[in-house]
N, C-alpha and C positions, 0 to 999 in steps of 0.2 A: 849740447851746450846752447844752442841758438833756442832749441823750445824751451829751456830752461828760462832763460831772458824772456822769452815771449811771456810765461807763465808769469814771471815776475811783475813786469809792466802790466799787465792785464790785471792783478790781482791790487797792485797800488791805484789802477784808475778807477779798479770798481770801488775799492776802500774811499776813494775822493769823491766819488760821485753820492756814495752811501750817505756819509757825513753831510753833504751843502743837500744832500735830498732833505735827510733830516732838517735839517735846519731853516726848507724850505716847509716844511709842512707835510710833505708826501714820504713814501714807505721808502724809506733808506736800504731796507736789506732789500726790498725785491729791486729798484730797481741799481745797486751794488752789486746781485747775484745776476741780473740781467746785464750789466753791462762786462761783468767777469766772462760770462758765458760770451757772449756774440758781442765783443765789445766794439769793432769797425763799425757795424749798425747802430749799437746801445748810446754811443756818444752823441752822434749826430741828431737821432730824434730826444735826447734827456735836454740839450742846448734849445734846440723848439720848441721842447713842453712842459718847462722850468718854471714854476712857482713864484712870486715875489718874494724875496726874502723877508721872512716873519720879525720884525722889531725888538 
């Protein structure tokens, strides 16, 4: 049950990260599937090397 949850959360943060990637300009699936995969590392350095948001 607990990796089920684990899977879940992991899979809605890469889905959030995919979206505001896009929306910044840069590849939304890779770094979506990067932060699904190794997400503890994937969020910390996407907040560092985040885009301006595109207008």
């Amino acid at each position: 049950m607990e990796m089920l949850f684990g899977l879940v959360i992991a899979a809605i943060v890469g889905v959030l990260i995919g979206k505001d990637a896009t929306s910044r300009g840069m590849s939304g699936i890779g770094w979506g599937l990067f932060s699904f995969l190794i997400c503890i590392v994937a969020v910390p350095i996407y907040l560092v090397v985040r885009k301006p948001r595109i207008a």
